[in-house]
C-alpha positions in Angstrom: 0.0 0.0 0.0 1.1 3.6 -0.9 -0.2 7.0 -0.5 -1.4 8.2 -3.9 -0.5 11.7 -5.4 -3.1 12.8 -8.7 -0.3 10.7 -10.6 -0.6 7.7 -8.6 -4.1 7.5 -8.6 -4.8 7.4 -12.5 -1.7 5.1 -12.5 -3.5 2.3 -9.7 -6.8 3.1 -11.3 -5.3 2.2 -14.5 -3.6 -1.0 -13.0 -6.8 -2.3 -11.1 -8.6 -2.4 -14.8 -5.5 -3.7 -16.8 -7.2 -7.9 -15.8 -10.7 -6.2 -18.1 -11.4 -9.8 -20.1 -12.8 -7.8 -22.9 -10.0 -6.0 -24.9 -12.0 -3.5 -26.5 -13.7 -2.6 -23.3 -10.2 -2.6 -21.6 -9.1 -0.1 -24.4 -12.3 2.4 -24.1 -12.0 2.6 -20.6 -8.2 3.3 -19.9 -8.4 6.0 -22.3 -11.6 7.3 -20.9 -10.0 7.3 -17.1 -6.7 9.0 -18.9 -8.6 11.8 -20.1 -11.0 12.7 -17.4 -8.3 12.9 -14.7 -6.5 15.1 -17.5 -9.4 16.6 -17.8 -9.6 17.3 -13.9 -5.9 18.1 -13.4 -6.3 20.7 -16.5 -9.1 23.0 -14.5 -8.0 22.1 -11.0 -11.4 21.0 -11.0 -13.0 21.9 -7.5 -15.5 19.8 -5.1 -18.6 21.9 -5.9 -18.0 22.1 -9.6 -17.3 18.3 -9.8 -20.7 17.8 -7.5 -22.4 20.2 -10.1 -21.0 18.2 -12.9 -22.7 14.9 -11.2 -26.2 16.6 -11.2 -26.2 18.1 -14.5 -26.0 14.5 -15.6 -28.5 13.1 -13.2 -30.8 15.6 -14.7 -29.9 14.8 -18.3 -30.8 11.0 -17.5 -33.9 12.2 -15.8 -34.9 14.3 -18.6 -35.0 11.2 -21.0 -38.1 9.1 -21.7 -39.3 7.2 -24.4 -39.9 10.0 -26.7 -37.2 12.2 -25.4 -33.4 11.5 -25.6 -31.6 13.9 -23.5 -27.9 12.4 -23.7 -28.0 12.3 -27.4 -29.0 15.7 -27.4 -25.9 16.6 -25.4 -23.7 14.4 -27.3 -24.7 16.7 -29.8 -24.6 20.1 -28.7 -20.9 19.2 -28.0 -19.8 17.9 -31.0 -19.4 14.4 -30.2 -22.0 12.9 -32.4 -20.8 14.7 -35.2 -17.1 13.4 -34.9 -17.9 10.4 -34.1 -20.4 10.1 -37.6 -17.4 11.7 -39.5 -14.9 9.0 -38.0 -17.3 6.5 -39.1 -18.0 8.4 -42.2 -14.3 8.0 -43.2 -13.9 4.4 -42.2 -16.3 3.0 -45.0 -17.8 5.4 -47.4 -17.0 5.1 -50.7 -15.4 8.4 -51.8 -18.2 9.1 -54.2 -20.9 7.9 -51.3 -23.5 10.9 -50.0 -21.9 12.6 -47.3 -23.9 11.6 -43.8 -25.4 13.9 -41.1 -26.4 13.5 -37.9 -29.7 11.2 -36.6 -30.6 13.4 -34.0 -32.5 12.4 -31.0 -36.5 12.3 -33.0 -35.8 9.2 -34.8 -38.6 6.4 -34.4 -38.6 2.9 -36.2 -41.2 1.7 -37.9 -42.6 4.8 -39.2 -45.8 4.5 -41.7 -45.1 3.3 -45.4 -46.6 5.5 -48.3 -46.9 4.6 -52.0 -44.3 7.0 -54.2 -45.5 10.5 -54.6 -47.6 9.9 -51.7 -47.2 12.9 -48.7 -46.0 12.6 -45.2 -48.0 14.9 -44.1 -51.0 13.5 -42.9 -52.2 15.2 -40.0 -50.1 18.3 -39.7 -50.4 19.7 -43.5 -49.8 23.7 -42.3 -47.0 25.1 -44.7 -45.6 25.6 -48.5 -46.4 22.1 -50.3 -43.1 20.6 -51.8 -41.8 17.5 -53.3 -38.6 15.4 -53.1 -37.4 13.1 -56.3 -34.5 11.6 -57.5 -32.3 8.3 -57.5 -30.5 5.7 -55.1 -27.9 4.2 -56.5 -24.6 2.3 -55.5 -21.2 4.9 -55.6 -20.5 4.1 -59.4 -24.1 4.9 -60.3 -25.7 2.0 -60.6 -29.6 1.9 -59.5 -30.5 0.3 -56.0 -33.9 -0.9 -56.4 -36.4 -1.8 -53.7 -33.6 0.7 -51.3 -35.9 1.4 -48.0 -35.9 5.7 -47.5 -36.9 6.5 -44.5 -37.7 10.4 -43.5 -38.5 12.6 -40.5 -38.9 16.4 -40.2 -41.0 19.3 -38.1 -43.8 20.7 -39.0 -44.4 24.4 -40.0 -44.0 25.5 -36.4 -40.6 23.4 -35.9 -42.0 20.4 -33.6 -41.2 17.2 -34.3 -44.3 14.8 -33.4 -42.6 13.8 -30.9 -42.9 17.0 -29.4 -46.1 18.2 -30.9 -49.5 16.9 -29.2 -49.7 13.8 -28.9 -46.6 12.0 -29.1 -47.8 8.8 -29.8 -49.4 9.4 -33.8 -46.8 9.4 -36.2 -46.5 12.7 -38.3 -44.5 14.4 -40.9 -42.2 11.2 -41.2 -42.7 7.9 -43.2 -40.8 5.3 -45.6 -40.6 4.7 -49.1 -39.3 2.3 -51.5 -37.2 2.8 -54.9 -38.5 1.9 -58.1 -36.6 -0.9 -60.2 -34.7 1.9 -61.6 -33.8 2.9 -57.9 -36.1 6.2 -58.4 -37.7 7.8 -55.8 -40.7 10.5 -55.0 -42.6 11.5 -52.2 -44.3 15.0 -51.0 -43.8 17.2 -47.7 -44.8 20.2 -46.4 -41.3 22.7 -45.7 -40.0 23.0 -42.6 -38.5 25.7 -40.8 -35.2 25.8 -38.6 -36.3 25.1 -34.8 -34.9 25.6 -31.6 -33.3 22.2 -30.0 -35.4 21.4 -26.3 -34.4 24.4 -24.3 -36.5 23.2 -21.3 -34.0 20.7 -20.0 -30.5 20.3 -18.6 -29.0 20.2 -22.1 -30.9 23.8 -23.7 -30.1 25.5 -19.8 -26.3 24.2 -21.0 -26.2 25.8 -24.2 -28.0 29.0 -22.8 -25.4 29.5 -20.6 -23.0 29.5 -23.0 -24.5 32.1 -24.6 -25.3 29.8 -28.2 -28.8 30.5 -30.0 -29.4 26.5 -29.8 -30.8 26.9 -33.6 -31.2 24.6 -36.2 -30.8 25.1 -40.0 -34.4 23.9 -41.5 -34.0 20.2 -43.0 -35.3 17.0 -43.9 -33.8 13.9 -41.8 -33.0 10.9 -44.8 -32.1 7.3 -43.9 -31.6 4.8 -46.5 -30.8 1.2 -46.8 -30.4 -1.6 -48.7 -29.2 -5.1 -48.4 -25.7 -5.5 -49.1 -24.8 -1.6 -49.1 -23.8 0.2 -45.5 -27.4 2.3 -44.0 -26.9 5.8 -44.9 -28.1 8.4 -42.4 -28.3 12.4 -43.7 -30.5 14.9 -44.1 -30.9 18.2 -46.8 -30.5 22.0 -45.4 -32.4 24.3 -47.0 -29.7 27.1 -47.8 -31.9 30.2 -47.5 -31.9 29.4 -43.2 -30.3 32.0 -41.4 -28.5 29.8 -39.3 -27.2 27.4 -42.2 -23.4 28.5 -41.5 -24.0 28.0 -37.4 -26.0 24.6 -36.8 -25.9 24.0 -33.1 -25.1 20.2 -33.5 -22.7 21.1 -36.9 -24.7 18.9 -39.2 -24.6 20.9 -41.7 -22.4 19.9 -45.3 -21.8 21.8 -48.1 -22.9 19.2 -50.5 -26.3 18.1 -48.1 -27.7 21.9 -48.7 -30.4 22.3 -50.9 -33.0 25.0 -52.6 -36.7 23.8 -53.3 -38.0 25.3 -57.0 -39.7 25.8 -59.6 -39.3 23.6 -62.5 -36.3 21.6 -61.6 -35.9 19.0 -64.5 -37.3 15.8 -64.0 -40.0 16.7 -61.4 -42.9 14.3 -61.3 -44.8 17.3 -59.6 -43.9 19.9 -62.2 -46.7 22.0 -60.1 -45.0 22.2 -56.8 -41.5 23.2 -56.1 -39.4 20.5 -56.1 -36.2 19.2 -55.0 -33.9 17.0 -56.8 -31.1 14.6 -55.1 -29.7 11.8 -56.1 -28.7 9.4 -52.7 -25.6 7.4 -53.5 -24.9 4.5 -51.1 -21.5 2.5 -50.6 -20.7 -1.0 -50.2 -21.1 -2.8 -47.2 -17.4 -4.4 -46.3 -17.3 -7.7 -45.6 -17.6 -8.6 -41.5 -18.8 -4.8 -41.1 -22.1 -4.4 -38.9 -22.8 -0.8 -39.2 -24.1 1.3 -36.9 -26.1 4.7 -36.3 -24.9 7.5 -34.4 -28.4 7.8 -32.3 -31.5 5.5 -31.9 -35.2 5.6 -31.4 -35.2 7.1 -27.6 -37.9 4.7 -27.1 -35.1 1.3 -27.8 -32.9 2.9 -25.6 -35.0 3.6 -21.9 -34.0 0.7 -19.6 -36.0 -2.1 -19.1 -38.5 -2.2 -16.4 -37.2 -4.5 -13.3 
C-alpha cells in the first residue's frame, strides 16, 4: 500500500482495470480514465464544480423518456456525435458515397409506409407544399432498387411529433421504396429551422454559454439496402439563417439544398421540387454498421 499523489491514482486506477477480459472494453475505458483525470488536473477541478457536474448528468438522464433522448442531445450540442459520424464516415464510405449527417434524437422505427409521390403529411399539413425526387444508386451509379428511404422532419411551427401533441401518432415522417430503376418520389410540407429542447439540462447548458441552440431547417433521410452500408443524412435548406451556425454542426456543403420551380425531371412539375440523387457505398465484408443515435424509445432501460 502507498499513499497516492493525482499521478498515482490514475496510474492504480489504470492497473486495477489492466485484468478487463474484454479488450475492446479494456481499451475504451483506460483511455476514458486518462482523459478525465486530465481533464480534472487541467481545471483544478473543484468539489462543488465536480458535484455540479454529477447533477447536471442526473438531470440529463432524468430528462429522458421514451420519446425524449436527453444524452443524445448533449452528445450533440458538444460535437461528439458529429465526430464520431465523420470518424465512421471516413472508415467505410466510398469516396463518391452521400456525405452523412447527424440522426438526431426524434428518430422512431417503424414509421408509416406511403406509395411513391404519396405525402408525409398526414395530419399536420400547415406550410408551403413541396416535393422530393430523384435516385438511389450504389457509388459508381448504378440503380439500387427496392432501397428502404426512410424520413422525418417538423412541422411548420418546428415540432417534431414527438414534441407536438400527442406524441404517440406518427406525423410528418414515413418510408418509401425505390423503383426498379432505384427512383424515388414522395411530397412534404417545408420545414423551418427550430430551436433544440431548451426546457431541460442540455438547452439551460447551451443557454449559458450564450449559443442561440438553432437549427438550420432540414429533412432527416435514412436509407438502406441489403448488401450496401445504412446511410443516415439529411438536406439543409440554404436560404436558413442559421445554415453556416448549426448548433449540432450537421450541416455539409454538398447536403444543402434550394426547393423550386421547375427543376428537370420533377414528377410534380406543379410544386416546387427538389432534386437529389442518394448514393450508397458497399457494405465491407464482417462490417455491422451502426447509427450515431436511436429511437429514444429502444434505448430507456427495461422495467425491473
Amino acid at each position: 500500500m502507498r499513499d497516492l499523489d493525482p499521478q498515482g491514482v490514475l496510474d492504480e486506477a489504470l492497473a486495477q482495470m489492466a485484468t478487463t477480459p474484454d479488450p475492446r472494453l479494456h481499451e475504451i475505458m483506460a483511455a476514458a480514465v486518462r482523459h478525465l483525470h486530465g481533464f480534472a488536473r487541467e481545471v483544478q477541478l473543484k468539489p462543488d464544480e465536480w458535484l455540479a457536474g454529477i447533477a447536471f448528468l442526473t438531470a440529463v438522464g432524468q430528462a429522458c423518456t421514451p420519446y425524449r433522448q436527453e444524452f443524445i442531445l448533449l452528445s450533440d450540442v458538444l460535437g461528439l456525435s458529429r465526430l464520431v459520424n465523420l470518424m465512421h464516415d471516413a472508415e467505410g464510405r466510398e469516396a463518391a458515397g452521400t456525405e452523412t449527417s447527424l440522426l438526431g434524437p426524434f428518430f422512431r422505427d417503424k414509421a408509416p409506409e406511403f406509395p411513391p409521390g404519396g405525402s408525409i403529411a398526414v395530419h399536420d399539413t400547415a406550410g408551403q407544399e413541396i416535393t422530393i425526387f430523384g435516385q438511389v444508386t450504389d457509388a459508381a451509379g448504378r440503380p439500387v432498387p427496392g432501397a428502404e428511404i426512410d424520413i422525418w422532419q417538423t412541422n411548420a411551427a418546428g415540432l417534431y411529433d414527438l414534441q407536438a401533441n400527442d406524441a404517440s401518432v406518427m406525423d410528418l415522417r414515413g418510408r418509401f421504396r425505390t423503383d426498379a430503376e432505384g427512383r424515388y418520389h414522395l411530397r412534404t410540407v417545408r420545414p423551418i429551422g427550430y430551436s433544440i429542447p431548451m426546457d431541460g439540462p442540455v438547452g439551460r447548458l447551451v443557454h449559458q454559454q450564450n449559443r442561440h441552440g438553432m437549427r438550420p431547417a432540414h429533412i432527416h433521410v435514412l436509407v438502406a439496402a441489403p448488401g450496401f452500408r445504412e446511410l443516415v443524412t439529411a438536406l439543409y435548406f440554404a436560404d436558413d439563417p442559421n445554415i453556416g451556425s448549426d448548433t449540432v454542426f450537421g450541416v455539409s456543403a454538398s447536403l444543402v439544398v434550394d426547393a423550386a420551380m421547375g427543376v428537370p425531371g420533377s414528377p410534380r412539375p406543379d410544386l416546387p421540387g427538389i432534386r437529389y440523387d442518394f448514393r450508397l457505398s458497399r457494405r465491407a465484408a464482417g462490417e455491422t454498421g451502426g447509427r450515431v443515435g436511436a429511437d429514444p424509445s429502444q434505448i430507456m432501460p427495461a422495467a425491473e
